[in-house]
N, C-alpha and C positions, 0 to 999 in steps of 0.2 A: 633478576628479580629475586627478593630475598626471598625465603622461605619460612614459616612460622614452627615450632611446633604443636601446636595447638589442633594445625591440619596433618598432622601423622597420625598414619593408621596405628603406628605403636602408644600413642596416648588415650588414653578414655576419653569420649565423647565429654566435652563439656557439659554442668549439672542441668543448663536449659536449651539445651540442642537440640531442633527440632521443634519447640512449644512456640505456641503463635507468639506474633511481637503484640506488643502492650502500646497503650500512648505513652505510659510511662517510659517505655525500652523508646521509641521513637525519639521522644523528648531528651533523652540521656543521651543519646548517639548523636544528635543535632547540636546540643549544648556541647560537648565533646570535640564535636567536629570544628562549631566554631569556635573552641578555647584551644585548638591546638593538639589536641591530646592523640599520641601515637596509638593507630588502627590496633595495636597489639594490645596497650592497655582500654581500650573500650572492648575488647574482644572477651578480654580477660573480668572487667566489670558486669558484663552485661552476661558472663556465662554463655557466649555462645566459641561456634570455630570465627577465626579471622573471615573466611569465605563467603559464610553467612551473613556477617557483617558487611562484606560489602556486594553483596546480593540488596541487601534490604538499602545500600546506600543507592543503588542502581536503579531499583522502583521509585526513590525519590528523585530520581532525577527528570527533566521536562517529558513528555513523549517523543516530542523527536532527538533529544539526543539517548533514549534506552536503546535505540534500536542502531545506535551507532557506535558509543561507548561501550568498551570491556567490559567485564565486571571487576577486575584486577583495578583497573582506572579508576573506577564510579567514586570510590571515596575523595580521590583526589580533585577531581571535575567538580563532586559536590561543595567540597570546600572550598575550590573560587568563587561558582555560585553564592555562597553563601557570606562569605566575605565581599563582595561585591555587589552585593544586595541585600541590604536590612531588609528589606519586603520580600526576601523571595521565601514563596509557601511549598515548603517541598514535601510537607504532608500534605498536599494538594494533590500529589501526584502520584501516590502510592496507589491510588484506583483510578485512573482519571475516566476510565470508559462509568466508572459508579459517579465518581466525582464533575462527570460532565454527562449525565444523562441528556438525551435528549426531550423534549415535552414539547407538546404544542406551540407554546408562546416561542419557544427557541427557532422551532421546524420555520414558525410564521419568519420571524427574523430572517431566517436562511434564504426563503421564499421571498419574500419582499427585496431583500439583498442583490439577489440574483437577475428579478427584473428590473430594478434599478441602476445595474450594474455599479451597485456601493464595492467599493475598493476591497480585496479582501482585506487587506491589514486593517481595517477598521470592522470586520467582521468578527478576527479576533479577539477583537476587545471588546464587541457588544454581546458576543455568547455566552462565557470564552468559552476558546476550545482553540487547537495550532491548525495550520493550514491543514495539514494533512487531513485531520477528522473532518475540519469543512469540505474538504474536499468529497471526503468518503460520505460523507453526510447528502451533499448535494446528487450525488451519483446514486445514491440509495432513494431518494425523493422522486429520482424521476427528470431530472433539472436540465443536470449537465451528462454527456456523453461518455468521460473517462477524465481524468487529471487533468492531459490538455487543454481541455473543455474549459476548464474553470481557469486554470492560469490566463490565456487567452482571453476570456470576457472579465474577470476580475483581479486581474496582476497577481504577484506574488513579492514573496523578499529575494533580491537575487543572494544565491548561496546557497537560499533555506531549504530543508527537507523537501517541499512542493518542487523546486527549480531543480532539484537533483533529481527527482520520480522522473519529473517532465522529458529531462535531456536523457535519461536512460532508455523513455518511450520513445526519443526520435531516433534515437542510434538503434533501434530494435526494428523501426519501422522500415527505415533506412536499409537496415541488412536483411531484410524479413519479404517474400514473396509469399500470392495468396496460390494458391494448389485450388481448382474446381473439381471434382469429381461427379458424373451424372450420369445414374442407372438409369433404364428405362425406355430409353431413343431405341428407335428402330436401330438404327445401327450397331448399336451396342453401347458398350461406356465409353465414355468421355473422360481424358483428362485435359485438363490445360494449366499454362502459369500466367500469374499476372499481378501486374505492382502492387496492385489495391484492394481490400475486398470489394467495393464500387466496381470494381473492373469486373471481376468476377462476375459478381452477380448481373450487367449488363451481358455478359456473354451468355451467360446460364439462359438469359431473357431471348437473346437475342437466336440461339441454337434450339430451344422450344418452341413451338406450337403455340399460342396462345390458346389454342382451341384443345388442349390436352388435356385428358382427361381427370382429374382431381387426385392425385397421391399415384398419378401415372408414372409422372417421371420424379424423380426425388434425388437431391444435389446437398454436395459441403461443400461448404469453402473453407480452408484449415489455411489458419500463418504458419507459415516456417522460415526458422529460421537457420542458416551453417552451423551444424553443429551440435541443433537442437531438436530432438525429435516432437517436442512438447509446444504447444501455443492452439491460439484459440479455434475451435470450430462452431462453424454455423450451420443447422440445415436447412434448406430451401424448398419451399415447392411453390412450382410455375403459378398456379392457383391466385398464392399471395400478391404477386408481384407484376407492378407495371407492366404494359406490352414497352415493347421496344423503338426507340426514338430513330428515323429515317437513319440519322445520322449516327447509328451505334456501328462501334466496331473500335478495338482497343490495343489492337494488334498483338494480341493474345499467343506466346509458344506455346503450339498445342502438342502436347505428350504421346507418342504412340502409343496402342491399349497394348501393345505387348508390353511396353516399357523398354523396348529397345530406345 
């Protein structure tokens, strides 16, 4: 990768380095971009460093590919974009969370979408907004359960951002054991392991009382994964939660409390 000097600590900061971009600076850099004109010379026009420039070319790029794309690349990415779409808005995308607010009439959309099971790919085009945000969108309503959830009842694009989250979430779950831990029993604490949080939480049900006192006994179930000390936890109390089906038992390794 070449190197500019523009980005040397031994040159002076360029005259507008630093100062907010303009629609004007927007519009120069677009025009720029799609006339060809080398990143050095709009760097050099626009008074700022090379970097900057394509920082800013990076914000205009869709949401799912910011989060995927360099920022070394983005100028480059932007340019077939743009070259390969007369309509593509890529001031569109320099806020998209401003630029795709949610409101009422969208949330109803989302909402109506989801008991219908309308397809997502045609959610994107009646919001808009990319899979991912509907997705996070749905999840925040109350709707759907996690990513899965919505791949699952409303498709996705295979490839796209959603289909990548999703297969990360099954290879996670895949390598991922629930841990119970439950203070409180006569006995003393509890550990055990088990495939599922479901699992879990059956055995938690199943090793209580139903008749146990209210914040008597108190239970997590934490994922884990090889490797990783970090994932998610829930706490439990017997109180909440179903009594136990005749036919419960998950075949649960339970953990000695020393931890031998």
């Amino acid at each position: 990768m070449s190197t500019n000097s523009q980005d040397t600590t031994s040159e002076p900061a360029p005259q507008r380095a630093g100062a907010t971009w303009s629609a004007q600076d927007s519009s120069t850099l677009l025009d720029g971009l799609r006339n060809g004109v080398p990143l050095d010379d709009l760097a050099e026009t626009l008074q700022r460093r090379v970097s900057a420039v394509q920082a800013r070319c990076k914000k205009m790029l869709p949401p799912e590919l910011q989060t995927t794309v360099l920022r070394a690349d983005a100028d480059v990415v932007l340019r077939g974009l743009l070259a390969s779409d007369p309509d593509f808005d890529a001031e569109a995308n320099l806020d998209h969370n401003t630029a795709r607010r949610w409101n009422p009439e969208r949330d109803e959309i989302l909402t109506q979408g989801w008991k219908d099971r309308r397809p997502l790919a045609e959610l994107v085009d009646a919001v808009p907004a990319s899979e991912i945000d509907i997705a996070g969108r749905l999840i925040r309503l109350g709707l759907a359960a996690d990513s899965l959830a919505v791949a699952e009842r409303l498709g996705y694009e295979p490839g796209g951002t959603l289909d990548l989250r999703c297969r990360m979430m099954r290879d996670r779950a895949a390598a991922s054991v629930w841990v119970l831990v439950v203070d409180g029993l006569p006995e003393g604490r509890h550990v055990s392991l088990h495939p599922g949080r479901g699992d879990a939480r059956d055995h938690f049900i199943a090793i209580t009382p139903a008749s146990t006192p209210a914040d008597a006994v108190v239970a997590t179930v934490a994922e884990r994964v090889l490797g990783s000390p970090r994932g998610p936890v829930e706490t439990l109390h017997r109180h909440d939660l179903p009594a136990p089906s005749p036919s419960d038992g998950d075949g649960a390794g339970e953990v000695p409390r020393n931890g031998t």
